[in-house]
C-alpha positions, 0 to 999 in steps of 0.5 A, spaced: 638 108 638 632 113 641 631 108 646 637 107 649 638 114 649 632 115 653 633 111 657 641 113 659 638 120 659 633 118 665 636 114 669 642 118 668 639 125 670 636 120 675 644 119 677 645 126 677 640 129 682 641 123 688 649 126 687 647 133 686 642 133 692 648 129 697 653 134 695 649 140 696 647 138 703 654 137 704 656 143 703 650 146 706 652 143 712 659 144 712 661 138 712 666 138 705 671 134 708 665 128 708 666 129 700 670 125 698 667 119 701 660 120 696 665 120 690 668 114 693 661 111 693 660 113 686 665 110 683 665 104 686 657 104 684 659 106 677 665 101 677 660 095 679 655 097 674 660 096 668 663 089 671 655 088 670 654 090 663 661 086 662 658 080 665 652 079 661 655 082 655 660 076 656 657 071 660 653 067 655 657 066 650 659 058 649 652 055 652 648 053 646 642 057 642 636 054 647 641 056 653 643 063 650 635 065 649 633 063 655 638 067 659 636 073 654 628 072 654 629 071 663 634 077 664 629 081 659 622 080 663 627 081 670 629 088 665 623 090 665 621 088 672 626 093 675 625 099 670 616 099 671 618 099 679 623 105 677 618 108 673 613 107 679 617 109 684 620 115 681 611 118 679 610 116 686 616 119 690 619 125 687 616 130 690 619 128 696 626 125 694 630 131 696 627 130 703 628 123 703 635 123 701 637 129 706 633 124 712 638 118 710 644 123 710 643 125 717 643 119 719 649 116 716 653 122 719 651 121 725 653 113 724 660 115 721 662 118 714 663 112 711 656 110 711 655 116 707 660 112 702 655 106 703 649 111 703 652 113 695 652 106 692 646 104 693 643 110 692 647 110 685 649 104 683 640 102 684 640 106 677 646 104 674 645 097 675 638 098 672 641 101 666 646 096 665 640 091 665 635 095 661 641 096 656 644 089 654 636 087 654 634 093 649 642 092 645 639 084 645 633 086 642 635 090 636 640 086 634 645 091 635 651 093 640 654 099 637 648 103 636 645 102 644 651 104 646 651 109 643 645 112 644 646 111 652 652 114 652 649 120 649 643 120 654 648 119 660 652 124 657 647 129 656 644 127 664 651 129 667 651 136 664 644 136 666 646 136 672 651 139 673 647 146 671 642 144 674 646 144 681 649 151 679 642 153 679 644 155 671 638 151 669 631 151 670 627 144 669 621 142 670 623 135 673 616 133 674 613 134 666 621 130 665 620 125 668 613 123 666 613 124 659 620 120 659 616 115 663 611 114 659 615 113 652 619 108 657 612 104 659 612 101 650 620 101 650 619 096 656 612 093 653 617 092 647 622 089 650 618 085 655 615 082 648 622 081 646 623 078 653 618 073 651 620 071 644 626 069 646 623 064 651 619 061 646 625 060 642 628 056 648 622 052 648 619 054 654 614 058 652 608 056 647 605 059 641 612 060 637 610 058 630 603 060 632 604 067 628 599 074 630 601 078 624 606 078 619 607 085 615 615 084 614 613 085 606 610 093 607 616 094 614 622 090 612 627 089 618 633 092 614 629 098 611 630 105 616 623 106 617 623 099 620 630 100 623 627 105 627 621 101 629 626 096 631 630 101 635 625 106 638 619 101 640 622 094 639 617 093 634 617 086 630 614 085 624 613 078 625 610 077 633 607 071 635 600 072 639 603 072 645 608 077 644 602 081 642 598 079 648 603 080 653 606 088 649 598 090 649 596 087 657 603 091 660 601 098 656 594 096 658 596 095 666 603 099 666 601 106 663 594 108 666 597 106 673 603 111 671 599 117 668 594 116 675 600 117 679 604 122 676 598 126 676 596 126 683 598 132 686 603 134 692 600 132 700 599 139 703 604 141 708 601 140 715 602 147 719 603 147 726 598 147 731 598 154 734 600 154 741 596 157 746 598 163 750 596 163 758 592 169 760 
């Protein structure tokens, strides 16, 4: 349930700033009569992201158990491909996403107000779609379907307040230290899940090594104890993993984590200052 509330409350805040940022820019630049063309597109984002989570909650029932774990274990590694590309592009980009989001609306006033609508999906709906697929794979992972939603409506719950002060300048956050802590705890989420991704393609016969068992501790961490529940639920820790699991959970922090402190940590470019202009005699 952490997990999923992380993870809601991160792509959320995430959410929450693009849209707080369009709006802002808006009303700065009185236009408020362009408004209602980025609410349309995020509720268009918003309803495209639940007809996703709808799709892959109840898509894959009726094929058989080798197609569903296929499905599952596929859709978990593509899970974790667009979360490790979030996680790297927002360390990479947000000192510089105010700008960036600003230039893109210039462009889209001058092409016409509906282009901010279009502007407001892609810019929205990238994260909403992420969530809907990190969600079911982590909701997939556990075992559970009440608990992640939960969790996760927590999280968004708590990014849309977030946001909301934020906006109002009512709050203060250090949006850097958020988001690389947040960040870094998504990196062994997503190792877990990635893990899991793995298993269920091993199970599907797709992938050696299933009965090829690393370490099995079910004894000391039962699966239905709280502690393991909370394993289960904040890491995706299994107690019985295969070797692959274990070599591909190690090789993704391995890879994944370092790259991430690396660029979170490195500091903002310097602003270039004008060239003095000469003055003639």
């Amino acid at each position: 349930m952490f997990a999923n509330f992380l993870i809601g409350l991160r792509e959320g805040l995430e959410a929450a700033l693009v849209v707080g940022i369009l709006i802002a820019y808006l009303v700065k630049s009185n236009r408020r009569d362009l408004l209602s063309r980025v609410w349309a597109g995020v509720a268009l984002a918003v309803a495209a992201s639940l007809a996703v989570g709808a799709v892959l909650t109840f898509g894959p029932r009726g094929l058989s158990f080798e197609a569903q774990e296929a499905i599952g274990g596929t859709l978990s590694i593509i899970a974790v491909g667009f979360v490790t590309w979030m996680v790297i592009w927002m360390a990479r980009t947000s000192r510089s996403l105010r700008g960036d989001l600003e230039s893109r609306m210039d462009v889209a006033i001058d092409r016409g107000g509906w282009s901010l609508a279009i502007l407001a999906v892609l810019a929205v709906g990238r994260e909403g779609l992420e969530t809907a697929l990190f969600l079911w794979a982590a909701a997939k992972a556990t075992g559970s379907t009440t608990r992640p939603l939960m969790g996760a409506g927590l999280g968004l719950a708590a990014a849309v307040v977030l946001g909301a002060l934020i906006y109002r300048g009512a709050l203060r956050l250090d949006l850097a230290r958020f988001f690389r802590w947040t960040g870094g705890l998504l990196v062994f989420v997503a190792a877990g899940v990635l893990a899991y991704g793995v298993h269920d393609l091993q199970e599907a016969q797709i992938l050696p090594g299933l009965h090829s068992v690393a370490f099995d501790v079910t004894s000391t961490i039962p699966p239905d104890s709280w502690y393991g529940t909370v394993l289960k639920g904040t890491l995706n820790f299994s107690p019985r993993s295969t070797w692959l699991e274990v070599v591909v959970w190690l090789g993704y922090v391995a890879v994944i984590l370092p790259v991430f402190l690396t660029l979170s940590r490195r500091p903002a470019a310097p602003r270039r200052e004008a060239a003095p202009v000469p003055v003639a005699s």
